[in-house]
C-alpha positions, -999 to +999 in steps of 0.1 A: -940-061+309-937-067+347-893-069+352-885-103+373-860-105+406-831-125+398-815-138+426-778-141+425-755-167+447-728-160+464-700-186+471-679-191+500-643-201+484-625-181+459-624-186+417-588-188+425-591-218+449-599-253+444-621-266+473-598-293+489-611-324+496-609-338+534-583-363+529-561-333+518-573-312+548-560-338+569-528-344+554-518-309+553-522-307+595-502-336+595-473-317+575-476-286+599-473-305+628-440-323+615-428-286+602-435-271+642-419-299+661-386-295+634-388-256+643-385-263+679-359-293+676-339-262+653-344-237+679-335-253+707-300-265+694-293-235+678-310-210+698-287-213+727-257-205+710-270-177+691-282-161+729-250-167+740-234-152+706-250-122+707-249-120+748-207-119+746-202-098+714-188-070+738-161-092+755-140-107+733-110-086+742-108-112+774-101-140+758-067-146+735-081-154+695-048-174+691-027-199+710+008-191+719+033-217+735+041-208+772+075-191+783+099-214+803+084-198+837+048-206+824+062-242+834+047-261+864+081-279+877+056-303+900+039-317+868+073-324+845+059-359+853+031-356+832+036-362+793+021-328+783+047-307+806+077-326+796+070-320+757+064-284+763+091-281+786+119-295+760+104-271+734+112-242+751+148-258+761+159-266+725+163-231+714+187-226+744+210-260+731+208-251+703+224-216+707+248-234+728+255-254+700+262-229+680+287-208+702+316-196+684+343-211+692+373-188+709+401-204+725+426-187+746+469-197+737+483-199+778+523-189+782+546-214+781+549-212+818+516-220+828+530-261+818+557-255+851+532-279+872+491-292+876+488-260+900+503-232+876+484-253+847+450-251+868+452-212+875+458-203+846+429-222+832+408-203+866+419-171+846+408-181+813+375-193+820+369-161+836+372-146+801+347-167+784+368-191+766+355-222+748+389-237+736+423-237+754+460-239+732+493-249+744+524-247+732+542-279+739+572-278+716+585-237+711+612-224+684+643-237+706+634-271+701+621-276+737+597-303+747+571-285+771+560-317+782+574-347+796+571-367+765+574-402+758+593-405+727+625-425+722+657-411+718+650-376+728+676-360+749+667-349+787+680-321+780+653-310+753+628-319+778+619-292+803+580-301+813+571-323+844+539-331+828+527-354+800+509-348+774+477-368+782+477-355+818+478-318+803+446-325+782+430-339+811+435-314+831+422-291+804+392-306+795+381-315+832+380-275+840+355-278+809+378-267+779+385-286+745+426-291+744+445-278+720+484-281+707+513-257+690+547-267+684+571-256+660+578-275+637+615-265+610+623-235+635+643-255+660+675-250+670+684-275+690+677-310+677+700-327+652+690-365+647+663-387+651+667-431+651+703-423+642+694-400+614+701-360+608+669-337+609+688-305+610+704-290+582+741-302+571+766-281+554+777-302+522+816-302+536+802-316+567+788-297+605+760-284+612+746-254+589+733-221+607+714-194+593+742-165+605+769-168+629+763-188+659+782-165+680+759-139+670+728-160+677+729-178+646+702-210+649+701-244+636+667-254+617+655-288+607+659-299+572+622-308+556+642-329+524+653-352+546+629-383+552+645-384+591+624-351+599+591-363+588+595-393+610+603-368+641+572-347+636+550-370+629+561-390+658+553-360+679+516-356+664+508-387+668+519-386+706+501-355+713+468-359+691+469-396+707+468-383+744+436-362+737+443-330+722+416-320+691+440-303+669+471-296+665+489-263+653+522-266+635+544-236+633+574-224+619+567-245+586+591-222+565+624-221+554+647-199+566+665-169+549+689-185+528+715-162+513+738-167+482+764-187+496+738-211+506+726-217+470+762-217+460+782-234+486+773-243+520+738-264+512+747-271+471+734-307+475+698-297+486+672-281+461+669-254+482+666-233+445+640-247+430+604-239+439+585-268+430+611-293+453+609-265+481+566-271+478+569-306+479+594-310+505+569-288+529+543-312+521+562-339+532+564-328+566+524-316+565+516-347+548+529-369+575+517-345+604+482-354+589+484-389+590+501-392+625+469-370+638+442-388+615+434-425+641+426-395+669+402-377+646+428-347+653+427-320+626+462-302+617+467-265+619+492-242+593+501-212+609+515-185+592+514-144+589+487-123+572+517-098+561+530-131+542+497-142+530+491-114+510+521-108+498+528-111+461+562-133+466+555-160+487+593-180+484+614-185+519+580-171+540+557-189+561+530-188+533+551-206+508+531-242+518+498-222+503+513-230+469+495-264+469+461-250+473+445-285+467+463-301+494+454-271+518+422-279+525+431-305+541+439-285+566+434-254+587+446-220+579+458-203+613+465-168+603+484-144+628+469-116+620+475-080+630+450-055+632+457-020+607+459+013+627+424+017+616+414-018+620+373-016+620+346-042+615+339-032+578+381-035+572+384-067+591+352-082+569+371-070+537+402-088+548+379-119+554+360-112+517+398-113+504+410-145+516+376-160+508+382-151+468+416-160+474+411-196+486+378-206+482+364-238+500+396-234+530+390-235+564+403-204+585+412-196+623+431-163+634+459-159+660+449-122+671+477-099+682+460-069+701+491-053+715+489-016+709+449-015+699+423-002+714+393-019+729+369-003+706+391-015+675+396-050+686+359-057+695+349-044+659+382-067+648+368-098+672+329-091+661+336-096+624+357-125+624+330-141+648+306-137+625+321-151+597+322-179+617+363-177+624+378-191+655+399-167+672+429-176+692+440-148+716+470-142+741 
């Protein structure tokens, strides 16, 4: 049997391929020319960047990552006109008021003789601003009974007044040479005024005179009586006179009474309550009480000075702490502390002290008269540094 050829076909597509018609064919083009002009839209506006990218990978060290504000020399002064400038030029001046602000205050207490005259007054303030002084304190009123200043006050003697200056013209001149004005006087240690509108302010023996706290030809001094409503009147007068003429606080000393001995209780002052605590308290207040409201229309605040030594100590009766027994009323005023520095005064001792009085009367403001006789400058700058930063006012000499 004769074998026949069979011829086999080959195709031109694949079994895997459907043969696309031509509307298809022409559709697709279409879709690849839309996809290429996207890719070159893309590439252009990306392209560049990327080029650029990858061109300055190596130099970014030359340029700052993050912006920092400018330093106050950064400043242009010819374009403070411009809106920019002038905001960036108060930022960098508000840190600087602001520690102004916050300066401690340190005020510098001038002798008693620096009130002779405008000139003596005006040197001495030349000397004190050379130490860095923020606040200036006069006495105007010392322990003899003394007016320092030319006051204005009816019915006190000439003779009590030894100033040429008044008080207003003294805080002038104070706070023109850039200081604020401040005040002492002393206040029951006087012993040399006796009435006041026709009324006793000194104590009276009960058999009639004057009463003296030793024998007055053995320097014996008179004091003023706070149980009687006369004295009261006096000081506050005075407050209000000083505070009124432009002085911001004002310090009142010598609020004690004095050493009284047996024939005192007994005898001499029999008709006062000079025995009993709780009259003794209240009769202090009094005075402090009307000192407050006298200074109070000038916004003036009142000052209690009185010893560390007597501070601490356990009895309090007859010293210049005694007034602390009304803690309540306290705090309406300041605490002026003279304070002495230990023979190994240091900055962790001084903070102690400062930690003490803090648990002691909590919530009370404090200011320290520093005596710095006989210590060293090493001891009183670690003395000075921790009351500063406690945020004390220190009054030196």
């Amino acid at each position: 049997m004769k074998n026949k050829k069979i011829k086999i076909k080959h195709r031109k597509y694949s079994l895997y391929q459907r043969k696309r018609s031509k509307s298809r064919k022409v559709l697709t083009v279409l879709l690849m020319v839309v996809l290429v002009a996207g890719l070159c839209v893309l590439g252009y506006g990306l392209g560049r960047p990327l080029v650029n990218y990858f061109q300055n990978r190596g130099n970014e060290s030359q340029t700052s990552s993050a912006w920092t504000p400018p330093s106050s020399a950064e400043i242009n002064p010819s374009a403070e006109g411009t809106s920019d400038n002038k905001s960036t030029a108060e930022a960098t001046k508000e840190p600087t008021q602001e520690a102004q602000e916050q300066k401690p205050v340190s005020a510098f207490i001038l002798p008693e003789s620096a009130l002779a005259s405008s000139d003596t007054l005006n040197s001495a303030l030349a000397a004190a601003k050379n130490g860095g002084y923020t606040d200036i304190t006069v006495t105007l009123k010392d322990d003899i009974g003394s007016f320092l200043y030319k006051t204005g006050i009816d019915g006190i003697p000439e003779t009590q007044i030894t100033g040429s200056l008044t008080a207003k013209q003294i805080a002038d001149i104070i706070t023109k040479a850039g200081f604020t004005p401040r005040a002492r006087i002393s206040t029951l240690l006087d012993r040399t005024s006796q009435a006041f509108g026709g009324e006793n302010v000194c104590y009276m023996i009960a058999d009639g005179g004057i009463w003296h706290d030793y024998y007055v030809d053995k320097g014996g001094k008179s004091w003023l009586d706070p149980f009687e409503d006369a004295t009261a009147k006096y000081l506050s007068a005075i407050t209000t006179e000083i505070s009124g003429a432009g002085f911001k606080s004002v310090i009142l000393a010598n609020m004690r009474y004095p050493a009284f001995n047996q024939q005192d209780y007994t005898n001499f002052l029999r008709q006062l309550n000079i025995s009993d605590d709780a009259a003794r308290l209240e009769a202090l207040w009094n005075i402090a009480d009307a000192c407050i409201a006298a200074a109070k229309p000038s916004g003036a605040e009142i000052s209690i000075e009185l010893s560390s030594a007597d501070l601490l100590a356990d009895e309090k009766a007859l010293t210049s702490a005694e007034i602390t027994g009304n803690k309540a009323k306290l705090k309406n005023t300041v605490l002026l502390i003279d304070y002495t520095p230990e023979d190994n005064a240091n900055y962790a001792s001084t903070k102690a002290f400062i930690g003490k009085l803090s648990v002691m009367y909590s919530g009370q403001s404090f200011a320290v008269r520093l005596q710095t006789a006989g210590f060293s400058a090493d001891a009183l700058a670690d003395v000075r540094r921790a009351f500063t930063d406690s945020g004390i006012t220190i009054l030196s000499e």
